[in-house]
Kinemage of the C-alpha trace (Angstrom):
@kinemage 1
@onewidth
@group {chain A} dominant
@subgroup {mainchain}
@vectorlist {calphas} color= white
{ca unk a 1} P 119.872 148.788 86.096
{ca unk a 2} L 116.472 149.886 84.619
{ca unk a 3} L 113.407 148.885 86.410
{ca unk a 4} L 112.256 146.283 84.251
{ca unk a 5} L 115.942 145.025 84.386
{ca unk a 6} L 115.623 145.242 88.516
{ca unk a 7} L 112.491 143.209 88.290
{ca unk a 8} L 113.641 140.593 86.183
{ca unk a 9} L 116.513 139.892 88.558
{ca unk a 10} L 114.188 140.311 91.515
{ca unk a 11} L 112.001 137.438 90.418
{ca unk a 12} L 115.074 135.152 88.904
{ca unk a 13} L 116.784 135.730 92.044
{ca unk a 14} P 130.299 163.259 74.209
{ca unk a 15} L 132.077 164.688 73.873
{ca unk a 16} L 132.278 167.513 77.160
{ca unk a 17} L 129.960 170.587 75.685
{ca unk a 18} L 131.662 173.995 76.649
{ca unk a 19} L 129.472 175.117 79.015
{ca unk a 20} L 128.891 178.072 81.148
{ca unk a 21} L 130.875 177.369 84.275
{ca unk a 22} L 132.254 173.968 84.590
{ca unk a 23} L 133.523 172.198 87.748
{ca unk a 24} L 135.071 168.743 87.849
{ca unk a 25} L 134.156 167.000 91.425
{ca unk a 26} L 137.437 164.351 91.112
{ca unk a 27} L 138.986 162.049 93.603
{ca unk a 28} L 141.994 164.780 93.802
{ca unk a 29} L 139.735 167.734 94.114
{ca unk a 30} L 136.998 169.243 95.621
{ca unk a 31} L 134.746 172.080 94.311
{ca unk a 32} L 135.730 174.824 92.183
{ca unk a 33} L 133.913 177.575 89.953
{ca unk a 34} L 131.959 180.556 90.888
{ca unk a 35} L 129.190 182.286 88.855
{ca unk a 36} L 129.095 183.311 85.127
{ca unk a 37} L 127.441 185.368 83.431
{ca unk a 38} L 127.346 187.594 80.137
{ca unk a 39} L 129.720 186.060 78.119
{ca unk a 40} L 132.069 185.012 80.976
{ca unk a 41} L 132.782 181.410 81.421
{ca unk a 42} L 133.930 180.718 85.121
{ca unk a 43} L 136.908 179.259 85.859
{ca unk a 44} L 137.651 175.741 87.558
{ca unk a 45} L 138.350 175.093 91.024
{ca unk a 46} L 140.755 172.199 92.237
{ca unk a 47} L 142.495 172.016 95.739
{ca unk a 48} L 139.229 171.523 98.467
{ca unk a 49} L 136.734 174.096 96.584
{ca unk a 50} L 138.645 176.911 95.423
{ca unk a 51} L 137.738 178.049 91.883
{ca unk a 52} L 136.959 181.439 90.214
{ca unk a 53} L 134.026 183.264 89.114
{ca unk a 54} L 132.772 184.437 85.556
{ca unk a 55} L 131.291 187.399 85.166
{ca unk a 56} L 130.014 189.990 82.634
{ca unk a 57} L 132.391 189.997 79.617
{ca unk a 58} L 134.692 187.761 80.565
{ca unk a 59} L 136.226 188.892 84.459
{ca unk a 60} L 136.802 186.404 87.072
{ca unk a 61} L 136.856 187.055 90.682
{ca unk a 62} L 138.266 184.075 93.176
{ca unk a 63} L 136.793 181.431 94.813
{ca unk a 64} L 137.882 179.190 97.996
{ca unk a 65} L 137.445 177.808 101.102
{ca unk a 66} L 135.762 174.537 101.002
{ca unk a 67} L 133.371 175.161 98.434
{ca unk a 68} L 132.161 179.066 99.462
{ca unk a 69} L 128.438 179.381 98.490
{ca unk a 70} L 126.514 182.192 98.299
{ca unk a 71} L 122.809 181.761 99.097
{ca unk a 72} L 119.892 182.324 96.626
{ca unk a 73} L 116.481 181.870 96.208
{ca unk a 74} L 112.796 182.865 96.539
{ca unk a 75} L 110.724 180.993 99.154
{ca unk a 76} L 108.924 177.097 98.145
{ca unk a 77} L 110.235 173.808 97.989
{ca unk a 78} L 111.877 172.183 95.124
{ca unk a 79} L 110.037 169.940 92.753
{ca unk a 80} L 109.735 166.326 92.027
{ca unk a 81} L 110.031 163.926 89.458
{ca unk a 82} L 111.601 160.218 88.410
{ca unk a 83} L 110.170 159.481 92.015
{ca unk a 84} L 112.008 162.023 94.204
{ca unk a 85} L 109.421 163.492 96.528
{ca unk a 86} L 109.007 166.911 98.839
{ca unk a 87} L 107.728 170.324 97.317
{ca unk a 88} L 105.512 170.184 94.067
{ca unk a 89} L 107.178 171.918 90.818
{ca unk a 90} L 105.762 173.344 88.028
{ca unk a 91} L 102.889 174.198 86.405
{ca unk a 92} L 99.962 175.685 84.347
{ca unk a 93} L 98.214 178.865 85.781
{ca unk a 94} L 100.859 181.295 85.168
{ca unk a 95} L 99.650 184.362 82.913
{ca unk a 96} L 102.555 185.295 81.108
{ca unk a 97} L 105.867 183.539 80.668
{ca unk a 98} L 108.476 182.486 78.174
{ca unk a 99} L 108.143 178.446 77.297
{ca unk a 100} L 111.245 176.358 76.834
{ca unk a 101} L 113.027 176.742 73.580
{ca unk a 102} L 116.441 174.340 73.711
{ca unk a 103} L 115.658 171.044 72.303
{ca unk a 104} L 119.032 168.865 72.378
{ca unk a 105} L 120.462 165.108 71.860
{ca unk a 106} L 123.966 165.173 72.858
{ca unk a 107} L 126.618 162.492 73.393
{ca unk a 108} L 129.970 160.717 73.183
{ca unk a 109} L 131.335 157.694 71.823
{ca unk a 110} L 129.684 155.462 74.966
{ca unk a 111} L 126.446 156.182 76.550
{ca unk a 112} L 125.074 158.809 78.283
{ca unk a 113} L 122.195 159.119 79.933
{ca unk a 114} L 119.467 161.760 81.952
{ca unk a 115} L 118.364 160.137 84.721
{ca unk a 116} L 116.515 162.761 86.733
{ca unk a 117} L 114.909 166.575 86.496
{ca unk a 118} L 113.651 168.935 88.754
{ca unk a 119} L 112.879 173.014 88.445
{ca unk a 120} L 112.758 175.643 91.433
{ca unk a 121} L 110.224 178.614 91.567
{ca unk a 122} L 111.847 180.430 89.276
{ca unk a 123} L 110.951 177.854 86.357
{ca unk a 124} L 115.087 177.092 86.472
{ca unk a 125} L 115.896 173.142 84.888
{ca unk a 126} L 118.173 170.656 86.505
{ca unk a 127} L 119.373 167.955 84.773
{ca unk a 128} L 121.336 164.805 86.477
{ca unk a 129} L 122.616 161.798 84.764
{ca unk a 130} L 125.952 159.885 83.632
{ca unk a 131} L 127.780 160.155 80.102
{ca unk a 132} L 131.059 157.883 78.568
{ca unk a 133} L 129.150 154.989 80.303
{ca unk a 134} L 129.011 151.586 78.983
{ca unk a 135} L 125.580 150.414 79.405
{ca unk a 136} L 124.455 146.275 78.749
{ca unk a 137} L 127.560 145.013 80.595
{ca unk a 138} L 126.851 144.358 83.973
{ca unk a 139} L 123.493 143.798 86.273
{ca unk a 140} L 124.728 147.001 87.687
{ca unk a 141} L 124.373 150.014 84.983
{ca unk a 142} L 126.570 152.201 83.839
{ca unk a 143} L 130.232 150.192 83.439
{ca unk a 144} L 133.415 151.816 82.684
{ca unk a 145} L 134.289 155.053 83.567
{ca unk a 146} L 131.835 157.126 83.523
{ca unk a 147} L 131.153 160.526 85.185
{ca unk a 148} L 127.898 161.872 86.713
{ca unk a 149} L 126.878 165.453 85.546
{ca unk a 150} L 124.278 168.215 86.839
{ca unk a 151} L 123.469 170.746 84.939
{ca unk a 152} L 120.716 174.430 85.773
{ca unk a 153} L 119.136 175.516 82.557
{ca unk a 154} L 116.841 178.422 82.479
{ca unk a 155} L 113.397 178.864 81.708
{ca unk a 156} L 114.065 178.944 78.391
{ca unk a 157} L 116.634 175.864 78.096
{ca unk a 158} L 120.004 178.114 78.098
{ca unk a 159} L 122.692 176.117 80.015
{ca unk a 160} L 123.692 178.478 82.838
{ca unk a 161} L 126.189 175.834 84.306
{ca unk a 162} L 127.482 172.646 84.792
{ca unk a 163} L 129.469 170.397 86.878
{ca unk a 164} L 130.895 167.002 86.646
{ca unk a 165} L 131.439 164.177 89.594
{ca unk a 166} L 134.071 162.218 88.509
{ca unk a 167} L 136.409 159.765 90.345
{ca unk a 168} L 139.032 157.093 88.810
{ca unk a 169} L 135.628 154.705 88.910
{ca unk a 170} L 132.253 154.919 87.731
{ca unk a 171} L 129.803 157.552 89.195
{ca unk a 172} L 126.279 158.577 88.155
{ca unk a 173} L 124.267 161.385 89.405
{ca unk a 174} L 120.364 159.571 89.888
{ca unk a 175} L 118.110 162.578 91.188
{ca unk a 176} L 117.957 166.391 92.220
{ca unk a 177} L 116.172 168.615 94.337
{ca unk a 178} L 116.134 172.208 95.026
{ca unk a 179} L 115.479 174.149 98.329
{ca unk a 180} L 115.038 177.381 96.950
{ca unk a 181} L 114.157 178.795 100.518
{ca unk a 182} L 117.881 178.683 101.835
{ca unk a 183} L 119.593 179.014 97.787
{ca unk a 184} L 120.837 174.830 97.900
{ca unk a 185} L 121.150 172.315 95.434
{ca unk a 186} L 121.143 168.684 96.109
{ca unk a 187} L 122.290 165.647 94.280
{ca unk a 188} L 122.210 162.147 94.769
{ca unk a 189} L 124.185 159.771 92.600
{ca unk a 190} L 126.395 156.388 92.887
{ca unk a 191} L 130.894 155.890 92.981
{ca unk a 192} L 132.677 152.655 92.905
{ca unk a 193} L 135.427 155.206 93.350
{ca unk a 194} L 136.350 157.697 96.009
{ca unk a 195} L 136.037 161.420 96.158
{ca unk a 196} L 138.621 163.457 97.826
{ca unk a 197} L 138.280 162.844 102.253
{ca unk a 198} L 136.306 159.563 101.600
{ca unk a 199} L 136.438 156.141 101.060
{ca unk a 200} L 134.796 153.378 99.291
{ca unk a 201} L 133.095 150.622 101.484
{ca unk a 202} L 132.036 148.041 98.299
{ca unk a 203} L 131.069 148.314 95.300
{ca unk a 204} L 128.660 151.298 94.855
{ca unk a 205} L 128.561 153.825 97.190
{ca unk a 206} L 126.104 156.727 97.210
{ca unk a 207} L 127.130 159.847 97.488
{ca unk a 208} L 125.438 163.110 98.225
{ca unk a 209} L 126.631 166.408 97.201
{ca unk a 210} L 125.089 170.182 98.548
{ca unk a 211} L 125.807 173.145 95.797
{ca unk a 212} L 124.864 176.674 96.457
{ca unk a 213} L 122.609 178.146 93.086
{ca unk a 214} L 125.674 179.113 91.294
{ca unk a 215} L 127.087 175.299 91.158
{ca unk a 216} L 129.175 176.229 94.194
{ca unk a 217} L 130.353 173.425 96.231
{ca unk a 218} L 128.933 173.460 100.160
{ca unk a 219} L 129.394 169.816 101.032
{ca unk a 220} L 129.777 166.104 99.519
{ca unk a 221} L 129.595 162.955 101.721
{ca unk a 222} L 129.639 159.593 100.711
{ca unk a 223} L 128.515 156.540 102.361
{ca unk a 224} L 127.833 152.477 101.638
{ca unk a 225} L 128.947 148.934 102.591
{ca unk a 226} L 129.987 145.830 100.795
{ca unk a 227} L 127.108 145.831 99.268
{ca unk a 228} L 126.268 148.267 95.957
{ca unk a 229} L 123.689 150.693 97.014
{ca unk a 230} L 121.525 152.256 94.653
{ca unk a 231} L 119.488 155.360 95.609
{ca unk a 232} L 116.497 156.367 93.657
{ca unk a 233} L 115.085 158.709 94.902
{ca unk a 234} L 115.778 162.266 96.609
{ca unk a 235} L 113.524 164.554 99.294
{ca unk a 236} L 113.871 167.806 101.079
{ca unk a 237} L 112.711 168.059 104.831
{ca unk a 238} L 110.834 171.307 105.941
{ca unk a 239} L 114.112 171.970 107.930
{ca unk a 240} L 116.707 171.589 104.679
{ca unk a 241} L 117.449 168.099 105.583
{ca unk a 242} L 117.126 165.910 102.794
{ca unk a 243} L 115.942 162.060 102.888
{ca unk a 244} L 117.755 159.412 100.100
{ca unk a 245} L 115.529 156.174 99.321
{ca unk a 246} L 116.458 153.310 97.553
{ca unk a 247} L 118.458 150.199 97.313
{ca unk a 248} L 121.394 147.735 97.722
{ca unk a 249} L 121.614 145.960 94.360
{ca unk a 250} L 121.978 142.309 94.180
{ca unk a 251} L 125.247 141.166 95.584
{ca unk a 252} L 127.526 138.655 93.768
{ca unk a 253} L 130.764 138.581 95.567
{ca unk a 254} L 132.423 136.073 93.064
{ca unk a 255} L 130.348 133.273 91.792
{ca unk a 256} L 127.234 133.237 94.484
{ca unk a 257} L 124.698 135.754 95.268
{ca unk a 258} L 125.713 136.857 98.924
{ca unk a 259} L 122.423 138.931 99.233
{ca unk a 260} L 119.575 140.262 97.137
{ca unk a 261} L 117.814 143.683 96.881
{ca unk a 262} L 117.638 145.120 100.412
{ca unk a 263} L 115.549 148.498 100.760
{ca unk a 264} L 117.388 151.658 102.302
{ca unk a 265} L 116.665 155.148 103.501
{ca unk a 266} L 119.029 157.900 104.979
{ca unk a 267} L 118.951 161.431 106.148
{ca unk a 268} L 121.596 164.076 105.224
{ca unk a 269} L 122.582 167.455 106.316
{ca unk a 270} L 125.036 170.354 105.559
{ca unk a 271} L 127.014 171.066 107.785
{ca unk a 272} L 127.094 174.901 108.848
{ca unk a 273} L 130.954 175.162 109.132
{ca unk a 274} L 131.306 173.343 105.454
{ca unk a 275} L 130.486 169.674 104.983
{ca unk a 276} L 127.903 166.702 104.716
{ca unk a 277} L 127.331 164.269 107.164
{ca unk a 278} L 125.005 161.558 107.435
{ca unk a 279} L 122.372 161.861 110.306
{ca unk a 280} L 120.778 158.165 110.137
{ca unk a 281} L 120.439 155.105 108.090
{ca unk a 282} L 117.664 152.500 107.934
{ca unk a 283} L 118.323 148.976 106.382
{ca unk a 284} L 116.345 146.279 105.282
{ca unk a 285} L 117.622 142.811 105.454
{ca unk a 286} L 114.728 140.439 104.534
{ca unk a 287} L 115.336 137.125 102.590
{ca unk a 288} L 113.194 138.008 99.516
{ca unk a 289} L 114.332 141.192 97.383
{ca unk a 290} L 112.564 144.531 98.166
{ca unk a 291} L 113.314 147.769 97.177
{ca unk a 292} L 112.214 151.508 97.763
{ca unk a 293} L 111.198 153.532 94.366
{ca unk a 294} L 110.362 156.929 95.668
{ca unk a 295} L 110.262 158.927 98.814
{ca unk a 296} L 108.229 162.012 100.126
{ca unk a 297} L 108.486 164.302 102.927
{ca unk a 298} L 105.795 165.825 104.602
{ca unk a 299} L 106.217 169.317 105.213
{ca unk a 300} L 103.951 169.939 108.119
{ca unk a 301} L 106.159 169.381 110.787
{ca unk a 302} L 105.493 165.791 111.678
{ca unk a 303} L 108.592 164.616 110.375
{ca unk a 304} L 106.745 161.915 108.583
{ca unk a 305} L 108.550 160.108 105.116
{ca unk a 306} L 106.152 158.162 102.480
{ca unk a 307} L 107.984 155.852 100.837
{ca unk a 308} L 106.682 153.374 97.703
{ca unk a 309} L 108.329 150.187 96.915
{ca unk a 310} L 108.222 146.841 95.060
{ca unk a 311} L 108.454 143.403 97.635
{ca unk a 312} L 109.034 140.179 96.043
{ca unk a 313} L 107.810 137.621 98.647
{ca unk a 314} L 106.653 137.519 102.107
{ca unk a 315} L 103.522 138.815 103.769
{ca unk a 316} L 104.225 142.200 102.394
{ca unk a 317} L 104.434 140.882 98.841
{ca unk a 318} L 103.367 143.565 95.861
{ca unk a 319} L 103.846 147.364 95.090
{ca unk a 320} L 103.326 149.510 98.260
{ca unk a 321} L 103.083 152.645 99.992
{ca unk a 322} L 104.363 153.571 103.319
{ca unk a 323} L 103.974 156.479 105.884
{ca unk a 324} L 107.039 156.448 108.284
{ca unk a 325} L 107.788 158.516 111.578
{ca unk a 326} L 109.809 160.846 112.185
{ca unk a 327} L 111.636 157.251 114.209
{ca unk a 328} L 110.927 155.844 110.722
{ca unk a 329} L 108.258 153.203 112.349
{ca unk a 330} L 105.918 152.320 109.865
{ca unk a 331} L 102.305 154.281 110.636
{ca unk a 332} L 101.002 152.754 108.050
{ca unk a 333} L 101.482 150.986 104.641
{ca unk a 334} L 99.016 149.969 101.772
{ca unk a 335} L 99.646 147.563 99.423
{ca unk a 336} L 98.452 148.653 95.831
{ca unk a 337} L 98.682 145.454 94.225
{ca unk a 338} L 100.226 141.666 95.043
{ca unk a 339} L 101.171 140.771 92.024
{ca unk a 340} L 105.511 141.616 91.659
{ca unk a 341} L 105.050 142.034 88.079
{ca unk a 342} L 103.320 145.410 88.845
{ca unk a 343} L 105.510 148.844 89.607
{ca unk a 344} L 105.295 151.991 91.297
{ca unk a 345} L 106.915 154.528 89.924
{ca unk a 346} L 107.338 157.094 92.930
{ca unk a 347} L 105.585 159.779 95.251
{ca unk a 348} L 105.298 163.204 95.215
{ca unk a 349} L 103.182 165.397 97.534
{ca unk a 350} L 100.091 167.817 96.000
{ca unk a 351} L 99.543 171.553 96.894
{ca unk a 352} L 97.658 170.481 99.646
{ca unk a 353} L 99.576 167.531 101.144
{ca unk a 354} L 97.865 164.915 99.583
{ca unk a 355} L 99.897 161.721 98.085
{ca unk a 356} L 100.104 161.537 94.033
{ca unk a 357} L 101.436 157.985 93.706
{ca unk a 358} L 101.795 156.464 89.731
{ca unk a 359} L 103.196 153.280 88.679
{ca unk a 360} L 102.311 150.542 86.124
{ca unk a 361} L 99.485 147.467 86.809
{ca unk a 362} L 97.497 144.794 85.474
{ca unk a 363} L 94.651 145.170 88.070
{ca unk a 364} L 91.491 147.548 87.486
{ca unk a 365} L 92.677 150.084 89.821
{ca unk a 366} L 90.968 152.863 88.109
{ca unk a 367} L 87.238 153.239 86.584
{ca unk a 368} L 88.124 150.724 83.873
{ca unk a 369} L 91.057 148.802 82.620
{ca unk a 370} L 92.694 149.380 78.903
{ca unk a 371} L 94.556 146.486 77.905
{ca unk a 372} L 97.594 144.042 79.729
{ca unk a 373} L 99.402 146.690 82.176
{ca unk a 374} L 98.129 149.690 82.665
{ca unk a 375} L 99.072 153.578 84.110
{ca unk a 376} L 97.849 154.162 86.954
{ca unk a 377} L 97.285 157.576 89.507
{ca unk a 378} L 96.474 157.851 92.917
{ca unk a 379} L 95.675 160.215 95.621
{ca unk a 380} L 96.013 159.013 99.002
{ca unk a 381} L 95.152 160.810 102.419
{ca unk a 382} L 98.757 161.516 104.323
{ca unk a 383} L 96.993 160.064 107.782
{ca unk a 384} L 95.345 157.046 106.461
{ca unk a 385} L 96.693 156.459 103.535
{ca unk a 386} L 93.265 156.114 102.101
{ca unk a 387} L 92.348 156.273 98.032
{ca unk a 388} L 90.705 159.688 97.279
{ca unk a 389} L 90.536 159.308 94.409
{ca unk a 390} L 92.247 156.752 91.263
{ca unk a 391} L 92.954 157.093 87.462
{ca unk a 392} L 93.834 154.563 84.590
{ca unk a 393} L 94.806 154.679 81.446
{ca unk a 394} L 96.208 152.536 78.921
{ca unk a 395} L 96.785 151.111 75.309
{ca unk a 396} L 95.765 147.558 74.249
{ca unk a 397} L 99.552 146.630 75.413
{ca unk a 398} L 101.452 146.970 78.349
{ca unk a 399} L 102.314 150.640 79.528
{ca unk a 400} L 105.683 151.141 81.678
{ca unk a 401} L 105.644 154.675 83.660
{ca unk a 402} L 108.680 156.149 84.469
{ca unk a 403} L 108.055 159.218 86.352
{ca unk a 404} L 105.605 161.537 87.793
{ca unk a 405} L 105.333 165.437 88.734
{ca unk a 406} L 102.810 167.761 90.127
{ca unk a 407} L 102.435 171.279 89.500
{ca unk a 408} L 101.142 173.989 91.833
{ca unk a 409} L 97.679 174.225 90.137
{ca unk a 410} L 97.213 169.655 91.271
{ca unk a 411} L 97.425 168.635 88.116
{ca unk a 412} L 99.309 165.529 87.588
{ca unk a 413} L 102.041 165.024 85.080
{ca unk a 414} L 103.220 161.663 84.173
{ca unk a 415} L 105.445 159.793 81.732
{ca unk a 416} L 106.378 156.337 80.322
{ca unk a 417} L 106.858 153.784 77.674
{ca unk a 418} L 104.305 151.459 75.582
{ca unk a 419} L 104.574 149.553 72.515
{ca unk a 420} L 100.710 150.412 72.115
{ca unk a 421} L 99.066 153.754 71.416
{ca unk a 422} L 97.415 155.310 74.120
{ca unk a 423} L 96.114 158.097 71.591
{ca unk a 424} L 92.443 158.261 70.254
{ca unk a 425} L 92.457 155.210 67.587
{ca unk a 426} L 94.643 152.833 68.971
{ca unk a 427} L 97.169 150.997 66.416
{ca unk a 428} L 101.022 151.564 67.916
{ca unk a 429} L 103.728 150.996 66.045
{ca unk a 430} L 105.115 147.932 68.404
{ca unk a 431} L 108.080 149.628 69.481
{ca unk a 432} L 108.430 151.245 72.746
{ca unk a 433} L 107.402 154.903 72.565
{ca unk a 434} L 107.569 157.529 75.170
{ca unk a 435} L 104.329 159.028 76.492
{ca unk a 436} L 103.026 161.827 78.599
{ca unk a 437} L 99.686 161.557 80.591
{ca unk a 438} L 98.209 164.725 82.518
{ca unk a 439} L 95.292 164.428 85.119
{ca unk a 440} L 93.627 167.590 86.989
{ca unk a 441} L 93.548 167.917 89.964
{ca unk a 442} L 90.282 165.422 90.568
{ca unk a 443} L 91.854 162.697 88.494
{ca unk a 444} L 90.049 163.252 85.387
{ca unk a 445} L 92.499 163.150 82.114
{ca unk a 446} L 92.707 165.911 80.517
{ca unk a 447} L 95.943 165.629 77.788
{ca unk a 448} L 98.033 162.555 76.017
{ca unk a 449} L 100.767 162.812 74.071
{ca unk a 450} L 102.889 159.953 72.194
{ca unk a 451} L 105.788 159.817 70.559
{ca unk a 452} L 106.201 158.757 67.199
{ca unk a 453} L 109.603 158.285 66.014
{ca unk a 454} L 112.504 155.986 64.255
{ca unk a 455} L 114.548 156.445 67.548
{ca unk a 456} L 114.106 154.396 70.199
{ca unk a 457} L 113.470 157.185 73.054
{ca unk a 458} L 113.229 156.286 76.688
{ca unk a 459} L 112.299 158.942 78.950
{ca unk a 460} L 113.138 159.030 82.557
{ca unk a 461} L 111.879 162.541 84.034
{ca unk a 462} L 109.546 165.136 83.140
{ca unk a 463} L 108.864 168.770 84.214
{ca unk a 464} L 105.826 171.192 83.159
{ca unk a 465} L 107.682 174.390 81.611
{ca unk a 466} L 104.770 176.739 83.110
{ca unk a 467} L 103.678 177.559 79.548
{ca unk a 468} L 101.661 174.702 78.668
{ca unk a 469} L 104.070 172.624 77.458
{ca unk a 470} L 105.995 169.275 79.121
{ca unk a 471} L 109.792 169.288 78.825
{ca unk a 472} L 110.921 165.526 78.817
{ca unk a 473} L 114.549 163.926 79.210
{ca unk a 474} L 115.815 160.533 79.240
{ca unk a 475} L 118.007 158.600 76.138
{ca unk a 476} L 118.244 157.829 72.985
{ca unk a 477} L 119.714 155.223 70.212
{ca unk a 478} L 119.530 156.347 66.968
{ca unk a 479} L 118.901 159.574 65.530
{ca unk a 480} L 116.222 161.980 67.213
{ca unk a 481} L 117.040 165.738 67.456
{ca unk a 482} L 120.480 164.620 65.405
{ca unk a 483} L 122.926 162.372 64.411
{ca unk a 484} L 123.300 159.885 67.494
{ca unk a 485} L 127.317 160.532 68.532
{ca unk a 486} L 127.096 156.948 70.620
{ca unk a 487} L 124.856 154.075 71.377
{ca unk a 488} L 123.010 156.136 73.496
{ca unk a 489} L 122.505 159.760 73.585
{ca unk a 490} L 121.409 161.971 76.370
{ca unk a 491} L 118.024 164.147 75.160
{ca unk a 492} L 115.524 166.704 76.545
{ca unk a 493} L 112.606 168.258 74.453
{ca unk a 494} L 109.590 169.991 75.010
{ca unk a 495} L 106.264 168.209 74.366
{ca unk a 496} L 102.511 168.135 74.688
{ca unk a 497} L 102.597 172.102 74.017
């Protein structure tokens, strides 16, 4: 469900492309597929995680075990965006580098979607979403069979591989992170069906899946109730944990709603023989609909999770931020506005620790207001959770932000949709166009870009490419890079450069 969709029920109640190294992540199979390279293509694994390994011209070694996984990586955290927390990503500052050249709308007959980016330290891309979806059917999105994807890209945009999550139900993949220090991969994403060793408990489960920096399996669990759960965002702890925030979509058994949107939060970890398993689980079971957007981890030792969210009623009603324990009692929280027609759109964590919250309001939370809602930034103090500092900016209509980054220099990158312009001149053509707001460091703004376009273009996550250009990725109807193969197309282009 998109968040506008998710707020109107709160307050009412391609075709495969051949790509380098593909593994299929089925209810009959586990992980397959080593590394490729050259003009290799690696092969496909089936059984539990054997698959073979591309290399140079066109040789393949053998893969097996549960998944094998060779680590990689430099030293950092991963990056953030579409609300997953933990390290920041990207950037400015470098002095010499190579800027992303791949520009590419891609589909099949249904719809497919990205829902979620993230790079490592090496300026690498991962893409998440779903494709052969059927979106428009259902409260819960996608329908039908479709199959959740990730995908690493390097600095340039060249696919280096991909693999596919796909059961005999529906499955998405929502967000990604990377912990470059120990070579990992993680994905979150959603199966009314049942990979291979687990089992379905309602509806939606989550699922969350470990790959090595090849696209080498090292552990999938999956985990839920009756009730569809629906995680949105994704964090790495300092000690390669990671953290899943979200939550349990409305639930209509048959003809009554059983429950509304309850807020979760879980911790994962790889296990070092082979495996997932989950560590703990907090639920939410309050009469009004809540629900987490985004999630940080601190990275200081403390343990501590920030978490932002949207409550619909109560004495905690409005968008707010939290600062858990490591118990996950709340230290502190902050509402940021009491009106439920306002949004946050996640939390990521600055160079220095600091939080970078962004969402979408009709109060003057900034300097000045623009128009109906607004974008909003904030930096918040980890301890307190006090305001250092706030930004706002706007067109004459209302402007819907979708996801937020931070690069290693502070500056702030985030994106959205507005019927109105938020260039110099105002005007907007009255259709929703994507946008792309940067802030420095002290929350002055220092670039906007807007699209302009036929196609109606919704972007979902964002990444700096470290070259002074903004790589964006979401969906599309109609034609944008290309003829549209679907309703929707998945896209990603680079911007703002």
């Amino acid at each position: 469900m998109s968040a506008r969709a998710l707020l109107v029920v709160a307050l009412s109640l391609g075709s495969v492309l051949a790509g380098c190294n593909r593994t299929n992540l089925d209810a009959t199979g586990g992980a397959g597929g080593g590394a490729g390279g050259g003009t290799g293509e690696g092969g496909a694994g089936g059984g539990t995680g054997g698959g073979g390994a591309g290399g140079g011209t066109g040789g393949g070694g053998a893969g097996g075990g549960t998944g094998g996984g060779g680590a990689g990586g430099g030293a950092g955290e991963g990056g953030a965006g579409g609300g997953t927390g933990g390290g920041g990503a990207g950037g400015g500052g470098e002095t010499s580098c190579t800027p992303w050249a791949v520009d590419e709308q891609r589909g099949t007959p249904l719809d497919d979607r990205i829902l979620g980016m993230t790079r490592d330290d090496k300026q690498n891309v991962y893409l998440v979403g779903f494709e052969q979806g059927l979106s428009g059917v259902t409260n819960i999105e996608p329908d039908g069979d479709s199959r959740g994807f990730v995908e690493k890209r390097s600095p340039t945009g060249t696919q280096l591989w991909r693999r596919i999550f796909n059961t005999a139900g529906t499955d998405t993949a929502e967000r990604v992170v990377v912990d470059t220090a120990r070579g990992r991969v993680f994905v979150v994403g959603r199966t009314s069906g049942a990979f291979r060793g687990q089992k379905n408990a309602g509806k939606f489960d989550l699922f969350v899946v470990a790959l090595d920096t090849e696209g080498k399996l090292l552990g999938l669990t999956q985990a839920g109730s009756k009730r569809p759960q629906h995680p949105t965002a994704l964090a790495l702890l300092p000690g390669g944990d990671v953290v899943v925030a979200g939550y349990d979509d409305v639930y209509v058994p048959s003809n009554y709603v059983e429950s509304v949107e309850d807020s979760f939060w879980g911790r994962f970890a790889v296990i070092p023989a082979g495996g997932m398993k989950k560590i703990n689980w907090w639920q939410a079971e309050t009469p009004a609909p809540d629900s987490f957007t985004g999630v940080a981890a601190a990275q200081d030792g403390s343990g501590a999770l920030f978490v932002t969210g949207v409550a619909v009623g109560g004495p905690g009603q409005g968008v707010f931020v939290e600062r858990l324990d490591a118990a996950g009692t709340v230290v502190w929280k902050k509402i940021l506005s009491k009106s439920t027609l306002d949004w946050v759109a996640g939390v990521v964590l600055s160079p220095a620790g600091e939080l970078i919250v962004a969402g979408s309001s009709f109060l003057t939370l900034g300097k000045q207001s623009f128009g109906q809602q607004d974008a909003f930034v904030l930096k918040l103090a980890p301890d307190t959770g006090k305001t250092l500092w706030a930004a706002q900016a706007g067109s004459a209509a209302s402007d819907w932000v979708t996801s937020l980054d931070v690069g290693p220099d502070g500056q702030v990158y985030v994106s959205g949709m507005s019927p109105g312009s938020l260039l110099p001149g105002g005007g907007g053509s009255g259709a929703e166009e994507p946008f792309v707001l940067v802030f420095d460091a002290q929350g002055a703004q220092v670039r906007t870009w807007q699209a302009s376009t036929t196609a109606r273009e919704h972007v979902s996550a964002l990444a700096p490419d470290g070259c002074g250009g903004i790589v964006i990725a979401g969906h599309v109807e109609g034609e944008l890079l290309g003829p549209g193969a679907g309703k929707e197309d998945l896209f990603f282009r680079r911007v703002a450069h």
